[in-house]
C-alpha positions, 0 to 999 in steps of 0.5 A: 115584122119578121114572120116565118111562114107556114102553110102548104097548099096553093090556098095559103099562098095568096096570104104569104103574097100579102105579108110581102106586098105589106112590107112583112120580111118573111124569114122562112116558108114552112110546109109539108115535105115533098109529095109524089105526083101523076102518073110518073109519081115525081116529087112535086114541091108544095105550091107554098114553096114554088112560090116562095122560091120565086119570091127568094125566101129560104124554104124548110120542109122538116120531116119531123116538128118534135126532134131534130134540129127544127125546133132550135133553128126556128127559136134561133131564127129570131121571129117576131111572130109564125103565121100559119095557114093549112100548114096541115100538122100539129104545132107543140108548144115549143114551136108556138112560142118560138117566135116572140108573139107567138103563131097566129093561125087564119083559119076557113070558118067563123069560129068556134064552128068547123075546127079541123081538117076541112072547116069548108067543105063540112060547111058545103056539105051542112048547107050553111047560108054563111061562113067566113075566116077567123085569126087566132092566136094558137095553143096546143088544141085543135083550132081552140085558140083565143080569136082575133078578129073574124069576118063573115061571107055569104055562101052562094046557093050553088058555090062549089068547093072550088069558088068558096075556097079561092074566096076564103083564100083572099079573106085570109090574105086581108085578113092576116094583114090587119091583124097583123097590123093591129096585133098590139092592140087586139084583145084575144076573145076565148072560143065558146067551146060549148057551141063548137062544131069539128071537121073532121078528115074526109074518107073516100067513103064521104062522097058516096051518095044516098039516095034516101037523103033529100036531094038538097043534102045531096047536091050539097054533097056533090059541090062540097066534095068535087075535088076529094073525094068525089061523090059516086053511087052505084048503077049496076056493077059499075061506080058512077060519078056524079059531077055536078046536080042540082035539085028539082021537083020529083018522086019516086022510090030513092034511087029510081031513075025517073027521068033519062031523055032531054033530063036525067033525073033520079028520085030521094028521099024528098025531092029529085036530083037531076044529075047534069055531068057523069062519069061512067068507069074509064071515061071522061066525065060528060053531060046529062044527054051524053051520058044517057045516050052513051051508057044507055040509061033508062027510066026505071032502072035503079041506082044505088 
């Protein structure tokens, strides 16, 4: 098939390798304009399209989806089909029906559950036993497209953000290939709107830690949001972020540190979080003993 590609970050692009080692011709990979980065705020090309460049596929990086030369130059451009994976904007209907089958979207949760922004870290930070990826053909609403097919993975008691996306990564990969392969003969299936769950867009707020939520909630809470925005709480008048926990047995009042030797241990709502990785302000992040010793933590004090 002849498919323009659109996605942006490094988690769409093990799907754009797909479509290639397929034999799929893509004419074009679509993504989000360029992004200033580090300290010196360079623009940096999103990871869709480095890769693009490397495999020679003319890239386009529209600035504006509703006006503008964009939406004539993709109908003209002739595709058989868009696939789009976290393009991260809102297609119109003039740009889902540019190509001749329409947009097929491969999206990171077993819909109808977790539409939106941040379908796996949502199901991170619920605590589900399982999620997976689901292809849909696209319409104009939020993720509320008629499915293709799904398959459903575990998710690991301890799996971070990090391990469960380069998972999904590869699931989308295998399976936009079969639906693509398969597409004349698949039947689209309507969502159940009444069961469906959103993810909405994360806020820095998100990743602060309440104490007087059960300790599962909040390791949850720390291995869904490693990456952005972090999860922190206060010690004093300083932030501190918490890196990496897991829960034990314990009590006390939430937030009292109830353990700061060989562990360090602060009490929940139910149950204890021992926190294996912090951060104090302008240091490195470092493991429960060094953090005790170089911060000088001690039993009693109370976090908020």
């Amino acid at each position: 098939m002849k498919i323009v590609f659109m996605g942006t970050p490094a988690y769409a692009v093990p799907t754009l390798d797909a479509l290639v080692e397929a034999g799929h011709e893509v004419l074009w990979v679509v993504a989000q304009p360029d992004k200033p980065s580090g300290r010196g705020q360079a623009l940096q090309a999103p990871p869709t399209v480095e890769r693009a460049r490397a495999l020679g596929i003319p890239t386009r990086q529209p600035k504006a989806l509703r006006s503008g030369p964009f939406p004539g130059n993709l109908r003209a451009l002739g595709a058989d089909v868009g696939v789009v994976v976290a393009y991260g904007r809102i297609l119109t209907q003039e740009l889902l029906t540019a190509p001749r089958l329409g947009c097929v979207n491969g999206h990171g949760s077993l819909l109808p559950a977790w539409r939106g922004a941040a379908p796996m870290q949502w199901s991170l930070l619920s605590g589900d036993a399982e999620t997976g990826v689901t292809t849909m053909q696209m319409d104009e609403g939020l993720d509320t497209g008629d499915m293709l097919l799904r398959e459903a993975l575990p998710i690991g008691e301890d799996e971070t953000f990090t391990q469960l996306s380069a998972r999904l990564a590869a699931l989308t990969a295998s399976l936009m290939v079969r639906t693509l392969a398969a597409l004349p003969e698949l039947t689209p299936t309507p969502q159940d709107h009444a069961r469906a769950t959103h993810a909405r867009p994360l806020t820095k707020d998100d990743g602060r830690l309440d104490w007087a939520r059960p300790a599962r909630a909040l390791k949850d809470q720390v291995r869904a949001l490693e990456l952005w925005p972090g999860t922190f709480c206060g010690r004093g008048g300083e932030v501190i972020k918490v890196k990496r926990a897991r829960v034990v047995e314990g009590e006390g009042a939430p937030g009292v540190v109830i353990e700061a030797q060989e562990r360090l241990v602060v009490a929940c709502g139910q149950g204890a979080l021992e926190i294996l990785e912090a951060q104090a302000p302008n240091k490195r992040a470092v493991g429960a003993r060094d953090f005790i010793n170089g911060a000088r933590v001690r039993a009693g004090e109370v976090w908020t």
